[in-house]
C-alpha positions in Angstrom: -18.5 179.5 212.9 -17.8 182.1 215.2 -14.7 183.0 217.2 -13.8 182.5 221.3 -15.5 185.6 221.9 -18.7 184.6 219.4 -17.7 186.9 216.4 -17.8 185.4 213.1 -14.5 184.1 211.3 -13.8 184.7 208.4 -11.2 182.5 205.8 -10.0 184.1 202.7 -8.2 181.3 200.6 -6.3 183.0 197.7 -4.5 180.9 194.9 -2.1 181.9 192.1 -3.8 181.5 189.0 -0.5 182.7 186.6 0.5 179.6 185.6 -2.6 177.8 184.8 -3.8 181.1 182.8 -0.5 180.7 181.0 -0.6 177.6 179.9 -4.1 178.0 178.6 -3.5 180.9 176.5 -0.3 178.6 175.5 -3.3 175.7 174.6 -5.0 178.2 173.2 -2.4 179.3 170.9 -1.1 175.9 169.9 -4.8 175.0 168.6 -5.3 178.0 166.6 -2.1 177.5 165.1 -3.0 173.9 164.2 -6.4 174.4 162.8 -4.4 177.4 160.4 -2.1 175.1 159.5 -4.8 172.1 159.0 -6.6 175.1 156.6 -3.1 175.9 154.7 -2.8 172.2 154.3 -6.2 172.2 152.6 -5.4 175.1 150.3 -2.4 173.9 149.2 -3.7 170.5 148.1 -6.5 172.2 146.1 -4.0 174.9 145.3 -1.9 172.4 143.4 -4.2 170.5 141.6 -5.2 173.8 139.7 -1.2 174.2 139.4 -0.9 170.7 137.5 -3.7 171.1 135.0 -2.3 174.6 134.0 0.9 173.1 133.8 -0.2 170.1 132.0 -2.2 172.6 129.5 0.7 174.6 129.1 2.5 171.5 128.2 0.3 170.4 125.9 0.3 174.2 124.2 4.3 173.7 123.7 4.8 170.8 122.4 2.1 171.8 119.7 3.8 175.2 118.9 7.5 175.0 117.8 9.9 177.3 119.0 9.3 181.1 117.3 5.9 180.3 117.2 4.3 184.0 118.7 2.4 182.6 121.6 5.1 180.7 122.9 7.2 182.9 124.9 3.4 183.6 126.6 2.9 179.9 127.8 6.7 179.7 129.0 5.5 182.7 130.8 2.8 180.5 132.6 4.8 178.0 132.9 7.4 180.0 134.9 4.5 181.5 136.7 3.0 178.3 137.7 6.9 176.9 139.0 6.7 180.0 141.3 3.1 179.5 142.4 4.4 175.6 143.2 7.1 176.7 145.2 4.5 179.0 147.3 2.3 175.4 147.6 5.2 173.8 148.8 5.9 176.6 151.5 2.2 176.0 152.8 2.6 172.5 152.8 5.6 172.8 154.4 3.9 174.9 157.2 1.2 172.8 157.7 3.4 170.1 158.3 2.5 168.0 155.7 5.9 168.0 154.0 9.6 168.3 154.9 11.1 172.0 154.5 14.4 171.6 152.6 15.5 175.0 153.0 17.9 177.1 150.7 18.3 180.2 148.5 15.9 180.7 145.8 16.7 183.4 143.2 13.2 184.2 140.9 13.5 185.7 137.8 12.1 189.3 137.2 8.8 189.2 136.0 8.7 191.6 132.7 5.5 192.1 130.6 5.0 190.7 127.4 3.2 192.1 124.2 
């Protein structure tokens, strides 16, 4: 379409992107997030049913062995080292929002090598 004096017109429409690129990096960002926390959740669930049948084997192992018995203080060992692995589980759960997080102050024993 040209102009009164027949030259061609030209219309440059600009528009600010920002925001809308903003909150699409936002969406963006929010579904990552929920497809690592939908992946922790996974994990965790698998995670602890390993944790209860070492547990549940370790169990078993004490209550068959009285106390003095040498391999004892090596499946309280597993014991305490499962306990710490269930507390991790938890924390994954807990991220994946899949359980409540009861925060507090945890205080793990040193680990020590035995034999």
């Amino acid at each position: 379409m040209p102009d009164h004096q027949g030259r061609p017109i030209v219309l440059i429409v600009c528009e600010d992107i920002t925001e809308r690129r903003t909150l699409l990096e936002q969406l963006t960002q929010a579904q990552k997030m929920e497809a690592i926390g939908q992946l922790a959740g996974g994990v965790a669930h698998d995670f602890n049913n390993l944790l209860t049948a070492i547990r549940g084997f370790a169990e078993l192992h004490l209550a068959e062995h009285p106390p003095g018995d040498a391999g004892r203080a090596d499946v309280l060992e597993i014991e305490h080292a499962a306990e710490r692995a269930a507390q991790l589980t938890r924390g994954l759960l807990a991220f994946s929002r899949r359980a409540e997080v009861h925060p507090g102050l945890s205080i793990l024993p040193r680990w020590r090598a035995t034999r």
